[in-house]
N, C-alpha and C positions, 0 to 999 in steps of 0.2 A: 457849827454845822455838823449835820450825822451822817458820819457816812453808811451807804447803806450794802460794802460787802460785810461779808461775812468773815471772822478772825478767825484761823489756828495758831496757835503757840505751840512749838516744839523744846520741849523743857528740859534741861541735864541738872543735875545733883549738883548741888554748890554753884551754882553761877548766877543766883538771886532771881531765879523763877520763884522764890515766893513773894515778894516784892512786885513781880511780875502778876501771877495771879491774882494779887489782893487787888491791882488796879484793873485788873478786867472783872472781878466779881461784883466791883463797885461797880464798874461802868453798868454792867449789866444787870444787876441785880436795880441798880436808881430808873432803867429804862424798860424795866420785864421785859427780858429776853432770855435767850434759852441759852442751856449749854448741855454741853456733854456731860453726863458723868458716869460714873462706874462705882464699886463698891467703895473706895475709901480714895484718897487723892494718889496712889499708883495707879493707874488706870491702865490695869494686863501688864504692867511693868512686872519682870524684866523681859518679857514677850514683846514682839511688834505689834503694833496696834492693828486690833482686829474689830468688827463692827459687834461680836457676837458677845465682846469684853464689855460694851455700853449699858447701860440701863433701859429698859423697854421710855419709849417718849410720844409724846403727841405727834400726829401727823404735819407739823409743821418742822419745815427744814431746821436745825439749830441755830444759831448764831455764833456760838464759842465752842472751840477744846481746847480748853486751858490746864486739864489735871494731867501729871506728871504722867509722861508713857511714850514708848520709843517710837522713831518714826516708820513709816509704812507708806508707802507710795498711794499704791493702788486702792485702798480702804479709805484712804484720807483725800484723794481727791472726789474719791466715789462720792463723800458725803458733803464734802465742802470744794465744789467741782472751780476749777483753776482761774477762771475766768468771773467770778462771782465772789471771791474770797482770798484775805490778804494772809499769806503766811509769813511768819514770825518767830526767828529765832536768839536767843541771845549766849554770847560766848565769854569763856574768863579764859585769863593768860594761864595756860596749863601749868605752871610752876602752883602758883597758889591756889589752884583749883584742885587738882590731883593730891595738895596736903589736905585741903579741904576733906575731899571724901576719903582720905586713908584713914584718916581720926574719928572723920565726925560715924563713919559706919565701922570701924574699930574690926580693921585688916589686922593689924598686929595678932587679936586674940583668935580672927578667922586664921590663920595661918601660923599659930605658936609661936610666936615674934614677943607676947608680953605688952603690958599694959601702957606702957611710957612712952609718950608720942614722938619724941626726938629717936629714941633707942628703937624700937619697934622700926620704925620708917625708916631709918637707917640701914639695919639688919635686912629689910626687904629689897633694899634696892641694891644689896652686893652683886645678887644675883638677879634678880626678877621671881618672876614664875614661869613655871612649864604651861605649856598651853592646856593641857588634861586638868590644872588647877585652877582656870581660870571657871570653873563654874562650882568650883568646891562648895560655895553657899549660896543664897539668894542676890546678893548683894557683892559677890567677886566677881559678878560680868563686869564692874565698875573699877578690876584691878590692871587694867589697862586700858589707857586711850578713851576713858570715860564719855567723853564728850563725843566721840565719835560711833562710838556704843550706843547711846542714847539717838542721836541723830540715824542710825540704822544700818551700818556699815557693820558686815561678819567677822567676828574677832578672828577668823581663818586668813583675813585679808592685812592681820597690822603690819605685817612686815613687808609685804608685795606695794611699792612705790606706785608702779602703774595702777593698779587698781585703786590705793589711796588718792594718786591724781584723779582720778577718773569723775571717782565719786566725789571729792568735790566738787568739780566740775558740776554734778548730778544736783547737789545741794543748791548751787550757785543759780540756777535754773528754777529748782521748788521754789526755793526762798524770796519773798518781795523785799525783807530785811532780816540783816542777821547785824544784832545787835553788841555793842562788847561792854561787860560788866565794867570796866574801870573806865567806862565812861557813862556812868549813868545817866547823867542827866540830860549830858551828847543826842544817847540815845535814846530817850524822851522825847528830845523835839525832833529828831527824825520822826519818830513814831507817830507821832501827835501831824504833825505835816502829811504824811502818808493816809493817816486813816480820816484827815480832818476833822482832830477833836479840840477841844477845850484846854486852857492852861488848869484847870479846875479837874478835868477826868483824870491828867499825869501826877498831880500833886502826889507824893507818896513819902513814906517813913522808912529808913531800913528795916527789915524783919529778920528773924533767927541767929543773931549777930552771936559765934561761939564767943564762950568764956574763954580767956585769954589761955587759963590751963590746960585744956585739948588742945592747943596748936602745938606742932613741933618748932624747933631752931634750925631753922635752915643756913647750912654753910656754903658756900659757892660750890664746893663739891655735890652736897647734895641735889641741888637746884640744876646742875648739867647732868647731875643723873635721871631725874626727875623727864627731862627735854628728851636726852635717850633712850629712857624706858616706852615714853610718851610721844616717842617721832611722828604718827601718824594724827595726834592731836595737834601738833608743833606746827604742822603745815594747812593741817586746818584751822588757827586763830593766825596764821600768818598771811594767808591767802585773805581770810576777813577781813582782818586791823584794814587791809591794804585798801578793800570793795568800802568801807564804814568810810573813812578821811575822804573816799574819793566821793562817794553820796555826800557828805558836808558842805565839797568845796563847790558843789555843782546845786549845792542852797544859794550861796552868795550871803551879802552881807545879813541880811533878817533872818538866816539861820541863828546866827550871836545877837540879834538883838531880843529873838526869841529865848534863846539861852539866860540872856539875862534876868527876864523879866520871868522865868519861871525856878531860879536860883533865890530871887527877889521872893515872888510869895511862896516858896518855900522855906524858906526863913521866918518869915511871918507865922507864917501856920505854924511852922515848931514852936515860937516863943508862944503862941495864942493855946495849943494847946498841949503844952508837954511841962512834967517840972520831973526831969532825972531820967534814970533807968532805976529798972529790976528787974529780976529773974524769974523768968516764964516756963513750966513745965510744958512741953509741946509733944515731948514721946516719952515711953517708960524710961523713967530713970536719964532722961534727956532734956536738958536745962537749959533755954538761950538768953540772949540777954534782949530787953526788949523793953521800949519808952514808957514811962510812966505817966499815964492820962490826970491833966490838969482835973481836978473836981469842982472847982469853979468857975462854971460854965455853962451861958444860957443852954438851954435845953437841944438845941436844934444845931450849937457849934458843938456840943458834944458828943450827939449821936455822930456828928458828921467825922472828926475828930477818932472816935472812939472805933470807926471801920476800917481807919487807914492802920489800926495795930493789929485788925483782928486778926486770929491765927488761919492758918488754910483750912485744917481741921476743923476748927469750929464755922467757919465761913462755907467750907463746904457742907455742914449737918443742916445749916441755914437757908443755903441755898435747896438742899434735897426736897427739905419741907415746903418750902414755896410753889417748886415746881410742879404742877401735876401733870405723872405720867399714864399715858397709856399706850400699848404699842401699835406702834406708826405701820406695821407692816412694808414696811421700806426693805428691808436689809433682805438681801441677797444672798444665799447661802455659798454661793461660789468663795466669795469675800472674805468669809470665814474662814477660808483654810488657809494653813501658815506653809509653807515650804518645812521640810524635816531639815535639821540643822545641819550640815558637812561637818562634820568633826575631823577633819584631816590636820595637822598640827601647821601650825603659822611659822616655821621652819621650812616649810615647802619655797617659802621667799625666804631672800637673804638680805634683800637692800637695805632695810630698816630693822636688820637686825640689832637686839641693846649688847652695848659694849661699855660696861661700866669705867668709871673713874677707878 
């Protein structure tokens, strides 16, 4: 069955939105339909998403925004309005997520910390940062509370408790699902039950898996540091974990028997078309590890096969070219203006102030 709203995905750094995207470019790319895009798969990132960061499109509504970009209320419902469109977001347990992007975006050398993932990451979380440092480069909005960054919360707010409640609160409302990455496949068949799709649409591969040598050694010290630096992520994957078990249990039993049977032909799929790994350049000088497509294989299990690796990158240059745009005359100029950012220091709250180990 198709369902016939329309999907946003709200994407954070490290939490397997690419995995994520490759299964809605498939979906929609097998069904021509449209999506959003923007110049490259940051889409206005690290900005909130604005209408005026899109690519000019035909005058038919879209279907998907699936490329990486932070959330935005008022823009994002403007074009994908509440009542017509399922939103969708997915979360990682902030310990392995925040080493995730301390590495995989190389905080160490943004911040004179040195190249060595354990020592670097170490050394940053004696102290933190000052909040004047958290915009030091493109990619240090990401140096605290990531996941809550991305999702559209002012980094003026990480230490003010009420306000972190609040807005989840906010999130808990937007969201039809927020998914959590160490339960993939969990939430798959939520997902799959929510939008009414196929065991065939969710089928997917892991993508961007780091080399084992970028990750750091986390000690228990650092791992409580990591939750205190990160308190305002901490109670957003805590509030979630909590909303995700209780959606499950409110499946009843053919939640698990769905579960099974797409564990099942996922297993299939991999032994039908995969033999190993190796290593995929995906950004400059940026190496992941990523399945090796079986070469023996009718034509049509390998095109099929051969989409579940593809990269975002390349899948996105794929998708541009299909698309033909022209502008919709839709967008609204109001839309396009961002608020100027309060730069007051996140010191002004105390509650969730970090207190190192």
């Amino acid at each position: 069955m198709f369902s016939n709203k329309k999907c946003t995905l709200s994407q954070d750094t490290q939490t397997g939105s690419c995995t994520m995207t490759n299964i809605f470019f498939r979906y929609g790319d097998s069904r021509d339909l449209s999506f959003v895009l923007g110049d490259d798969t940051m889409l206005g990132w690290p900005r909130r998403f604005l209408l005026s960061q899109t690519s000019p499109r035909n005058g038919n509504q879209p279907n998907f925004l699936c490329s990486h970009t932070r959330y935005n209320e008022k823009p994002m419902n403007y074009l994908f309005p509440k009542d017509t469109t399922i939103y969708l977001t997915i979360l990682r347990d902030p310990v392995s997520q925040f080493e995730s992007v301390f590495n995989y975006v190389g905080f160490g050398e943004v911040y004179g910390l040195g190249k060595d993932p354990t020592e670097s990451f170490t050394a940053f979380l004696r102290k933190g940062i000052k909040f004047k440092d958290i915009t030091k480069a493109r990619s240090s909005v990401l140096a605290r509370n990531p996941m809550m960054f991305d999702l559209g919360l002012d980094y003026k707010f990480y230490q003010n408790a009420t306000a972190v409640k609040k807005y989840i609160a906010f999130l808990e409302k937007e969201f039809d699902l927020v998914m959590i990455m160490e339960y993939f496949e969990e939430s798959m068949v939520l997902m799959k039950r929510l939008l009414c799709w196929e065991f065939d649409d969710i089928l997917h591969v892991k993508s961007n898996e780091r080399l084992d040598k970028e990750r750091a050694e986390l000690s228990d010290n650092l791992k409580e540091n990591i939750k205190r630096w990160n308190k305002a992520d901490m109670l957003l994957y805590q509030h979630f974990n909590k909303t995700f078990w209780r959606k499950i249990k409110m499946e009843g039993k053919g939640f698990y028997d769905d579960l099974a049977t797409l564990r099942s032909m996922k297993e299939k799929m991999t032994h039908t078309c995969f033999n190993g790994t190796k290593l995929e350049l995906v950004y400059v000088d940026k190496y992941v590890k990523t399945l090796s497509l079986n070469q023996n294989l009718p034509a049509e299990t390998k095109v099929k096969c051969e989409r579940m690796t593809r990269q975002e990158n390349s899948y996105l240059r794929y998708i541009r070219e299909k698309q033909s745009f022209k502008s919709a005359g839709m967008i609204d100029a109001e839309l396009n203006e961002e608020e100027v950012p309060n730069t007051i220091s996140w010191d002004v709250a105390q509650d969730l102030r970090y207190d190192p180990i």
